[in-house]
N, CA and C of each residue as an Amber inpcrd file, in Angstrom:
protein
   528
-174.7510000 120.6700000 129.1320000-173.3410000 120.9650000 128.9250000
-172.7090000 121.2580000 130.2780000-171.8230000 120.3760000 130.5410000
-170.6500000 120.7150000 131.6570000-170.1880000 122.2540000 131.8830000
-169.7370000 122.6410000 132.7390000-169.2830000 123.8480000 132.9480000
-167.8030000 123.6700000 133.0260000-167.0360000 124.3000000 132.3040000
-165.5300000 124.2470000 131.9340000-164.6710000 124.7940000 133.3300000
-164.1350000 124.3820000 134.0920000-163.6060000 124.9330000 135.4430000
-161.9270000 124.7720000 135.4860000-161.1960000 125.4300000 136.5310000
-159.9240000 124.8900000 136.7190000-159.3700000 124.2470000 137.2790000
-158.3470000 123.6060000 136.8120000-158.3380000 122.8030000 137.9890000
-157.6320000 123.1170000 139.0260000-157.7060000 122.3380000 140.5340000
-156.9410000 122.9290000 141.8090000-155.6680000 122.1010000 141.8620000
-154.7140000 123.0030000 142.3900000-153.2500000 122.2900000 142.2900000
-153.0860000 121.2430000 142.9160000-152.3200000 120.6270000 142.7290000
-152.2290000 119.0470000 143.4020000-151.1140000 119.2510000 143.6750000
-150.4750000 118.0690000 144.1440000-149.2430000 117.6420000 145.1940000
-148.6820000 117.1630000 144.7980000-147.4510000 117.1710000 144.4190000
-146.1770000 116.3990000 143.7780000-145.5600000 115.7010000 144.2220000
-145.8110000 114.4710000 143.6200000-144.6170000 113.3640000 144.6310000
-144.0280000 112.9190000 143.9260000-142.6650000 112.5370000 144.2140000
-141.0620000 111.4540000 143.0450000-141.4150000 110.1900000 144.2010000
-141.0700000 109.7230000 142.9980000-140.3070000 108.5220000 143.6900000
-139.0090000 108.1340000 143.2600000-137.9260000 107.9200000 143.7490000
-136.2580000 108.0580000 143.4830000-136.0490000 106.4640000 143.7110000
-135.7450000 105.8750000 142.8580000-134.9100000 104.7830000 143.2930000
-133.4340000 104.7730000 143.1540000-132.2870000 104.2460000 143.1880000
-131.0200000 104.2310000 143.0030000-130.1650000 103.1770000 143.4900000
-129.0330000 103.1050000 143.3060000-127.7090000 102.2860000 143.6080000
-127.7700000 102.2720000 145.0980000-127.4990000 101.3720000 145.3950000
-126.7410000 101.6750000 147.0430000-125.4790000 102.1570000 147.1410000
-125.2820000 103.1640000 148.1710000-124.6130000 103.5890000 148.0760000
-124.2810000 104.5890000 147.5090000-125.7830000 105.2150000 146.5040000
-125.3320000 106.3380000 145.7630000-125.5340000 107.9270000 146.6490000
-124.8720000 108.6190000 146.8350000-125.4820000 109.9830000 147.4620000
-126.2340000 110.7710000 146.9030000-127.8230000 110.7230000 147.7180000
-128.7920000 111.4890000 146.8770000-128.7000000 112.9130000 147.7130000
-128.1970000 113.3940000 148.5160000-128.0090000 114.6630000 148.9760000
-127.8720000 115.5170000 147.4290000-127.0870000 115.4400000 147.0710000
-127.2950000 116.2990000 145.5560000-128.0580000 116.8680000 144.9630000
-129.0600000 115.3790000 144.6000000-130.1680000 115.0800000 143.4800000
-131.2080000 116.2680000 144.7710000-131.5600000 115.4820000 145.8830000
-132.3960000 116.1490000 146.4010000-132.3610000 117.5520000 146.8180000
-130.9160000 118.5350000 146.3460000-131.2430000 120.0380000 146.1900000
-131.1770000 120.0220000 144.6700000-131.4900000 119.8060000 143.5520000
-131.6330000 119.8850000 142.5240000-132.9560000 120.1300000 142.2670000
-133.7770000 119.0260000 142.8790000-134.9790000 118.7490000 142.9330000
-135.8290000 119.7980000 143.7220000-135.0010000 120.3780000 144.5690000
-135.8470000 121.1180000 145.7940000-135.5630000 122.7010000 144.3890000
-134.7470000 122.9800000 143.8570000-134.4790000 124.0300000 143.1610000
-135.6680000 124.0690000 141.6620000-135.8030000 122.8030000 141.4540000
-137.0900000 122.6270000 140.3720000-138.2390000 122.7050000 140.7710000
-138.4560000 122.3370000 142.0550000-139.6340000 122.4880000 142.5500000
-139.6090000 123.3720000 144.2720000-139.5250000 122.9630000 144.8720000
-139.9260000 123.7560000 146.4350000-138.9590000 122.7310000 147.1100000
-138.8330000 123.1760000 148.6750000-138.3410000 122.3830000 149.6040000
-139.4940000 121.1200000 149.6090000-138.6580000 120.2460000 149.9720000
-139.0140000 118.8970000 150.3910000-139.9340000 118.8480000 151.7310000
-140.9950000 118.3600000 151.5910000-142.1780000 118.4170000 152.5540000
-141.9020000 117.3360000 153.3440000-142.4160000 116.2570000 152.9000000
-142.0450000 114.7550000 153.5360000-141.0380000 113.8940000 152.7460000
-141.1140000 112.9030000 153.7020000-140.0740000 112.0080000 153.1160000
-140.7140000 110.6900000 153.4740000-140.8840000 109.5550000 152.5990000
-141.0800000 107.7690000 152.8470000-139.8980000 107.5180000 154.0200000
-140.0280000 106.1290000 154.1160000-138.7180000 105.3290000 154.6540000
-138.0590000 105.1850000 153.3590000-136.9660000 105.0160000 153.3960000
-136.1670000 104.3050000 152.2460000-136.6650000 102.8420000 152.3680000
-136.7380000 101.9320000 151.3600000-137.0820000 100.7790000 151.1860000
-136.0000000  99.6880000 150.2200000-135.6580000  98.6140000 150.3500000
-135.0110000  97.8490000 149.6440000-136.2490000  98.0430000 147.9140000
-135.9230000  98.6150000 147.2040000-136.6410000  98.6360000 145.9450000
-136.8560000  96.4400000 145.2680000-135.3700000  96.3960000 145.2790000
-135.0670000  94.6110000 144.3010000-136.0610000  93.8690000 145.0680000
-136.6440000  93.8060000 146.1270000-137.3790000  92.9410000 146.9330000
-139.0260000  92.8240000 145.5390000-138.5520000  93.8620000 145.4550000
-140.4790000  93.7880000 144.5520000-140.2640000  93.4000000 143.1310000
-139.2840000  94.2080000 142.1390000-139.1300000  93.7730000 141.0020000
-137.5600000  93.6160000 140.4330000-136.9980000  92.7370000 139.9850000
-135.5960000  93.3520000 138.9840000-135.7060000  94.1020000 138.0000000
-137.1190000  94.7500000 138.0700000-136.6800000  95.5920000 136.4990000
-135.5230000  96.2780000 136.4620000-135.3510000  97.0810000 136.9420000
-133.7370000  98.0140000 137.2810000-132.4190000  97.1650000 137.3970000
-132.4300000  95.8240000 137.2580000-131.3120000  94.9750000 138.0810000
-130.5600000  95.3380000 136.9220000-130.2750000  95.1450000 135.5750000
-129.8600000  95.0810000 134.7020000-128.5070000  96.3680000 134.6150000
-129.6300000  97.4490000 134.6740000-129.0670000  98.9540000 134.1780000
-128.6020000  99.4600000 135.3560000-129.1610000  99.1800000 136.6870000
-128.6680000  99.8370000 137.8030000-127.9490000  99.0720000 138.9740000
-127.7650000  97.6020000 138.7300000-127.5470000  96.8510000 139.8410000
-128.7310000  96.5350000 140.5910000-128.0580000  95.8710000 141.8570000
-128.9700000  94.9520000 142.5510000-129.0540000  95.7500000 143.8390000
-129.9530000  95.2110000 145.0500000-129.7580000  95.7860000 146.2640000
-130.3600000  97.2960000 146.1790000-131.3470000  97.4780000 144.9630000
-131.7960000  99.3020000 145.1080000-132.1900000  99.4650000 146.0160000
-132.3300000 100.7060000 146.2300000-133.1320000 101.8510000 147.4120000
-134.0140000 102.2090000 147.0490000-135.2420000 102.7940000 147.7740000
-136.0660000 103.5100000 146.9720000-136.6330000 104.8190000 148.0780000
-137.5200000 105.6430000 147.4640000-138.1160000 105.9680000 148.7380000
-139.1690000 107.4030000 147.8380000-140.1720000 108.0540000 148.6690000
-140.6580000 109.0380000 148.2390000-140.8280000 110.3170000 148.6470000
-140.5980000 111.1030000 147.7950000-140.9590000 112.7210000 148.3290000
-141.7540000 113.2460000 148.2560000-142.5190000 114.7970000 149.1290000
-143.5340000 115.3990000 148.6050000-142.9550000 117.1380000 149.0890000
-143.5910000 117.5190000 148.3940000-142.9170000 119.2430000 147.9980000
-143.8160000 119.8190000 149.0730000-142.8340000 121.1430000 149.2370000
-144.0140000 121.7580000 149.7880000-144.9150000 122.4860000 149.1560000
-144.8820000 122.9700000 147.8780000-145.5010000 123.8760000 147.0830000
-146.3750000 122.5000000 146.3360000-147.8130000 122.8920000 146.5040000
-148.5620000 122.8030000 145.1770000-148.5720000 122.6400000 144.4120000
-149.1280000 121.9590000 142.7300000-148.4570000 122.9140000 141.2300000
-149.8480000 122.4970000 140.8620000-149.8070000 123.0880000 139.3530000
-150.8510000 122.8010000 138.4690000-149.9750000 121.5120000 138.0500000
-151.6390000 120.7040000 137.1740000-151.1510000 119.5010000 137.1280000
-150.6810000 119.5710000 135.6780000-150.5480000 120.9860000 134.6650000
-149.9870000 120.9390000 133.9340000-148.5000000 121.0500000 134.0310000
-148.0280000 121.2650000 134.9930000-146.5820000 120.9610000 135.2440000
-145.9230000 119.8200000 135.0390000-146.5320000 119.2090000 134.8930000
-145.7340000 117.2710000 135.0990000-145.0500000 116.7400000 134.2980000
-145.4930000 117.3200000 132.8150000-144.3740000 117.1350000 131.5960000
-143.1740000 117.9220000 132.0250000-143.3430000 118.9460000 132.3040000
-142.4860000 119.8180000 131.9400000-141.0700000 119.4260000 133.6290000
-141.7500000 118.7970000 134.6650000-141.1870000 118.1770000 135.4970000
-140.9980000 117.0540000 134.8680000-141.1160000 116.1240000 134.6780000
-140.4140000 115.0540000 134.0770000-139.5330000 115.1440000 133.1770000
-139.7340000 116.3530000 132.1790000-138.4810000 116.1810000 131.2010000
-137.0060000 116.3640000 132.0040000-137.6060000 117.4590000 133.3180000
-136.1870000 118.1310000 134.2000000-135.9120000 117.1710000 135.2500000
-136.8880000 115.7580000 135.2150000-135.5970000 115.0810000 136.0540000
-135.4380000 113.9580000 135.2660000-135.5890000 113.4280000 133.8740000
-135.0540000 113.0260000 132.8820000-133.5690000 113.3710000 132.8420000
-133.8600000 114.9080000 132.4790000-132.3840000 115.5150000 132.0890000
-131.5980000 115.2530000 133.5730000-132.4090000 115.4780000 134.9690000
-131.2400000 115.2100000 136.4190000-130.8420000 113.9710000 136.3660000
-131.6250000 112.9430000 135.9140000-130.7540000 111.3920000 135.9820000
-129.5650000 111.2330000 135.0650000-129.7120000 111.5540000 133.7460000
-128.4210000 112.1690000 132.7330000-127.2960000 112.6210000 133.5460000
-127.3820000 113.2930000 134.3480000-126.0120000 114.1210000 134.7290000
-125.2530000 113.2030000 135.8860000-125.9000000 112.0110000 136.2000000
-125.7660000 110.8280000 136.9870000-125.0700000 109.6780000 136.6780000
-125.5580000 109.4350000 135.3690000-125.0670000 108.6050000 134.7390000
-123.5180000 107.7770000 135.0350000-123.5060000 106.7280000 135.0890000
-121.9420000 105.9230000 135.3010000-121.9640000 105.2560000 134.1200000
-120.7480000 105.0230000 133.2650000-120.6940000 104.4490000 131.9030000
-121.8940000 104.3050000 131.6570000-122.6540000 105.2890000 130.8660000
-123.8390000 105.3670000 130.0840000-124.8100000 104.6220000 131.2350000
-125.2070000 104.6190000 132.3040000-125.7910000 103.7040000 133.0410000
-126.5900000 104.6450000 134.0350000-127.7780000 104.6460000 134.1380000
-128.5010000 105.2520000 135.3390000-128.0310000 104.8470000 136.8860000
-127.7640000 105.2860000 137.3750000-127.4740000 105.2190000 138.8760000
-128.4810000 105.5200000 139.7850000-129.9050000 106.5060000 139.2890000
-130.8260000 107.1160000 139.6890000-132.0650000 107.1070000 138.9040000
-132.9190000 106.8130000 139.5980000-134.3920000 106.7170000 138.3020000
-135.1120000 107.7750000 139.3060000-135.2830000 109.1000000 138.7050000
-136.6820000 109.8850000 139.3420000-138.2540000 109.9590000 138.3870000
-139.1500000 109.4030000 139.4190000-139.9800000 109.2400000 138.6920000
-141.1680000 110.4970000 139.7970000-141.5200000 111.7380000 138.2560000
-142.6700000 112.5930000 139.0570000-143.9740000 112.0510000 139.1460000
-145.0280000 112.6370000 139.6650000-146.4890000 112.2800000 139.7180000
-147.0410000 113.3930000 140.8090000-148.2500000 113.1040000 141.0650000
-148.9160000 114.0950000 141.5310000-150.1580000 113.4660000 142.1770000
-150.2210000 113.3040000 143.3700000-151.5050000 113.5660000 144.4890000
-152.8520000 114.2350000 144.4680000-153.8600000 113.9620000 144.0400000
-155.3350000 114.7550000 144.1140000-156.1480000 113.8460000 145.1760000
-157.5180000 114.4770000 145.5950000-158.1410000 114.0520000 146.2220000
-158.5050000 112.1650000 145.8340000-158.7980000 112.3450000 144.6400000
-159.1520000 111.1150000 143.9950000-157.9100000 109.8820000 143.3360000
-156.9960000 110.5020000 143.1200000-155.9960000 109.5620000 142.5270000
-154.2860000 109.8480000 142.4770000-153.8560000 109.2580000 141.8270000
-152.5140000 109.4570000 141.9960000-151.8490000 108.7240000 140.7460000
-151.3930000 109.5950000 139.9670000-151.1060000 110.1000000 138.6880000
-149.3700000 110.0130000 138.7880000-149.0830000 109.1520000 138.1930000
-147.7730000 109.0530000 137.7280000-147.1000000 109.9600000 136.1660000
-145.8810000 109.7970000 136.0350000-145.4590000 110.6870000 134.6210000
-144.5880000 109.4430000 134.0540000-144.9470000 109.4730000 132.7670000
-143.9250000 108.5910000 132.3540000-143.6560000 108.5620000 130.4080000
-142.7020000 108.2400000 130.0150000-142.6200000 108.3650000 128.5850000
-142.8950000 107.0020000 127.8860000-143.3060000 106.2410000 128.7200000
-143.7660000 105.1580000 127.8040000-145.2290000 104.9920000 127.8160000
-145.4750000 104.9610000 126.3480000-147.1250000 104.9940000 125.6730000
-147.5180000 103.3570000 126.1990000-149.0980000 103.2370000 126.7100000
-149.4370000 102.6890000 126.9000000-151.2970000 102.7300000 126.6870000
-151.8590000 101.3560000 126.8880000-153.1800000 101.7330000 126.2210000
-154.2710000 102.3620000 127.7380000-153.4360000 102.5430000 128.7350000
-154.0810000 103.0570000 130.0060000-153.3820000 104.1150000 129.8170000
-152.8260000 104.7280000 129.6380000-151.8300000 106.3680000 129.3400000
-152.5630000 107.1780000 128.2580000-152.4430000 108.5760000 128.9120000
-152.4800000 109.6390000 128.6840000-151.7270000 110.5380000 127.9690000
-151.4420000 111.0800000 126.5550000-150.0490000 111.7660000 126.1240000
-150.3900000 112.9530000 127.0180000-149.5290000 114.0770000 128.0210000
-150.0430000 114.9050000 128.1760000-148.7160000 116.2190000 127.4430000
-147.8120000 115.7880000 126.4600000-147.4040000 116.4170000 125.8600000
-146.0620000 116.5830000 126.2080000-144.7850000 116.8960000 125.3780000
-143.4770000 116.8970000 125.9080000-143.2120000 115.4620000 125.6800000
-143.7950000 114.4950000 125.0690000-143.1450000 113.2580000 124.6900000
-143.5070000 112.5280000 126.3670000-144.4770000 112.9960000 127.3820000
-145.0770000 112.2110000 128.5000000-146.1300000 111.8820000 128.2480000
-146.4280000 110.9330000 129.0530000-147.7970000 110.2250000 129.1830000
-147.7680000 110.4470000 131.0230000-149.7240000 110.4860000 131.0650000
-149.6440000 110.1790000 132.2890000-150.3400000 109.1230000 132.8260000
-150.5510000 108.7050000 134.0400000-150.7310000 106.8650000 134.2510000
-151.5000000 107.0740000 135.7040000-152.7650000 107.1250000 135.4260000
-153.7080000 106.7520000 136.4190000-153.3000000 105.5870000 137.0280000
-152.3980000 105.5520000 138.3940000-151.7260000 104.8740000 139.0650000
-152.5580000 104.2020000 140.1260000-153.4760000 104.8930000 140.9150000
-154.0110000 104.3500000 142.2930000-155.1520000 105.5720000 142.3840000
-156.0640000 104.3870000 142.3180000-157.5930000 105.5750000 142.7450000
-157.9620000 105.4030000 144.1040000-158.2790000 106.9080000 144.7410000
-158.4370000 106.6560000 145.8670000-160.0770000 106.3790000 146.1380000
-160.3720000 104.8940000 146.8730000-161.3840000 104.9600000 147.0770000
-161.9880000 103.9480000 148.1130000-162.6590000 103.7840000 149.3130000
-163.2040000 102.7270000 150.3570000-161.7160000 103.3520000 151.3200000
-161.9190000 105.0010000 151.4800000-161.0320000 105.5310000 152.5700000
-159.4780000 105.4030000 151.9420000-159.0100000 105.1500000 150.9420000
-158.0250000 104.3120000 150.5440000-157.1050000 104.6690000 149.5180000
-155.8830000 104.3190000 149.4030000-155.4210000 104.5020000 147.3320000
-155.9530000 103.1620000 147.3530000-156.4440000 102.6920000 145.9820000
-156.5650000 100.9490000 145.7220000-155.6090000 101.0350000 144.5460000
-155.0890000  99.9810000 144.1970000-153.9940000  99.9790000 142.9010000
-155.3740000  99.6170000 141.5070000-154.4160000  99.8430000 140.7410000
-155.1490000  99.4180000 139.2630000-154.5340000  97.9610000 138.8070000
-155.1110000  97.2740000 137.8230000-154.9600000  96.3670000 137.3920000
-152.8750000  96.3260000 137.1550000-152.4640000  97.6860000 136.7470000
-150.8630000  97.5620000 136.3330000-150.0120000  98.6820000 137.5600000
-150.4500000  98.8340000 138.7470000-150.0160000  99.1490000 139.7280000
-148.9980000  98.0230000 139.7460000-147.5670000  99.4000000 139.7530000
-146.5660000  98.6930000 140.3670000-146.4850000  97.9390000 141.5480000
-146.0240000  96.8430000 141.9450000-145.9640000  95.9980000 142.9360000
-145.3290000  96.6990000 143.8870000-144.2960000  97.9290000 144.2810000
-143.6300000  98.6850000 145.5300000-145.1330000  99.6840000 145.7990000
-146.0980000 100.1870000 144.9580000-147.0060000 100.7930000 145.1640000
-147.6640000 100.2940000 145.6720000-148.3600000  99.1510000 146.1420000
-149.0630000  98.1480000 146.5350000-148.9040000  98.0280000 147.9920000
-147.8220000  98.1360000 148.3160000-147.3060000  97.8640000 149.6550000
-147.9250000  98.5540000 150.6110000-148.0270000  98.1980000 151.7010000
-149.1460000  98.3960000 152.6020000-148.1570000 100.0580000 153.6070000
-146.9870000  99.4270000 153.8060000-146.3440000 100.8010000 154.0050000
-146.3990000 102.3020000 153.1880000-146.2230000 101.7600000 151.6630000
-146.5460000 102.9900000 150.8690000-147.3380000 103.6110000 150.6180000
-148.8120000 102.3740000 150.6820000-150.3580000 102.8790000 150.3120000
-150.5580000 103.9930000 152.0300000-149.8510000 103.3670000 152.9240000
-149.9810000 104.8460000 154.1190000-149.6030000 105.9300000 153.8320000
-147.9800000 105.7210000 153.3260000-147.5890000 107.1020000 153.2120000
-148.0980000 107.8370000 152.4180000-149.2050000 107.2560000 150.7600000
-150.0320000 108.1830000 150.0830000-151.0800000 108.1960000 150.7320000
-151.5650000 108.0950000 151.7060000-152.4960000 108.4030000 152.3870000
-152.5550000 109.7410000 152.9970000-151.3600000 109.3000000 153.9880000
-150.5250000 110.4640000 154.6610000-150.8680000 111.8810000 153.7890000
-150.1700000 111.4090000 153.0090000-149.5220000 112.9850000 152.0790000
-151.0000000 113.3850000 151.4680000-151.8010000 112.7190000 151.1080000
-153.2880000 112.8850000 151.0140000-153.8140000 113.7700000 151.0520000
-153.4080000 112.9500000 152.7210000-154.7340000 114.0110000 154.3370000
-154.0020000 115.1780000 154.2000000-152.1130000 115.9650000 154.0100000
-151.4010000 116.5120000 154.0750000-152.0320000 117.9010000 152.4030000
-152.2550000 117.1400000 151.3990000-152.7370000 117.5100000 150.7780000
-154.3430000 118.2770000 150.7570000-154.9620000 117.9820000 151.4980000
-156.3240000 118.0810000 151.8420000-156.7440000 119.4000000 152.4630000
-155.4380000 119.4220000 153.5440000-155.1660000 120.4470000 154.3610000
-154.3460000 121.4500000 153.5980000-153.5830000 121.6940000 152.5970000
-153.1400000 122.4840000 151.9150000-154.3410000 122.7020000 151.2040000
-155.0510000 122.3290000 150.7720000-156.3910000 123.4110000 149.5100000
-156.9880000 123.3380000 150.4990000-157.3050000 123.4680000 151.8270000
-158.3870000 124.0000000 152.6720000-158.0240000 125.1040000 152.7250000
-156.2010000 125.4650000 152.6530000-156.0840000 126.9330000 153.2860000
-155.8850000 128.0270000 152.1430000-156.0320000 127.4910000 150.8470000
-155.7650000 128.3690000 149.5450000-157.1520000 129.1260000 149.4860000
């Protein structure tokens, strides 16, 4: 029999896509008020280059880019973060229309765990009407994507910056 343990906090990362042109100065003290100040930051990236899923509901020409907190959390937080930037894209809204997609997840030694409300047969319910989505396992020094790794995740720029935030991570539970 296994020994029942806790788990150690992990690292929170969004990823924000949006309109051009939209001002995320806002969103990002909203976000810093739900969670901690903002640790790092991605480059912003042309998002439409990889997929149109968003073209429809948000326009063309997106942005994208990623954050990481400075605080820690348990990884039971993630529902309860996703429902609160569910509800922050709501208050965004242009004629019923997202202007902003925040999507939470979370950083561990081994993987990188997305939040999301759509059920899938690789998803996790972890409660609050979320699922969570074994996104990118880290492994051969590396994140590697999974078979349904988003295509902006893939990118050789981004797979650094979760690297980055990683090693950044690594060094935060050395000093707890």
């Amino acid at each position: 029999m296994g020994i029942i343990k806790e788990h150690p906090p992990v690292k929170l990362i969004t990823a924000i896509t949006y309109r051009s042109g939209f001002d995320t100065k806002p969103v990002f003290s909203e976000l810093e008020k739900i969670q901690s100040p903002v640790e790092i930051r991605s480059e912003i990236y042309n998002f439409s280059q990889f997929t149109p899923y968003y073209e429809l509901e948000m326009g063309r020409n997106l942005k994208k880019c990623f954050v990481t907190f400075i605080n820690l959390i348990d990884p039971e937080e993630l529902p309860f973060i996703k429902v609160k930037t569910n509800t922050l894209e709501k208050k965004y809204y242009l004629d019923k229309k997202r202007q902003i997609n925040i999507d939470p997840g979370y950083i561990t030694q081994a993987k990188l765990v997305l939040a999301t409300t759509k059920n899938y047969s690789h998803r996790i319910y972890l409660g609050q009407g979320i699922f969570g989505d074994v996104h990118m396992q880290f492994t051969n020094k590396s994140y590697q994507p999974q078979p349904w790794t988003y295509p902006d995740y893939k990118d050789e720029n981004n797979v650094k910056f979760f690297n980055f935030v990683r090693k950044r991570y690594l060094e935060q539970l050395a000093e707890i």
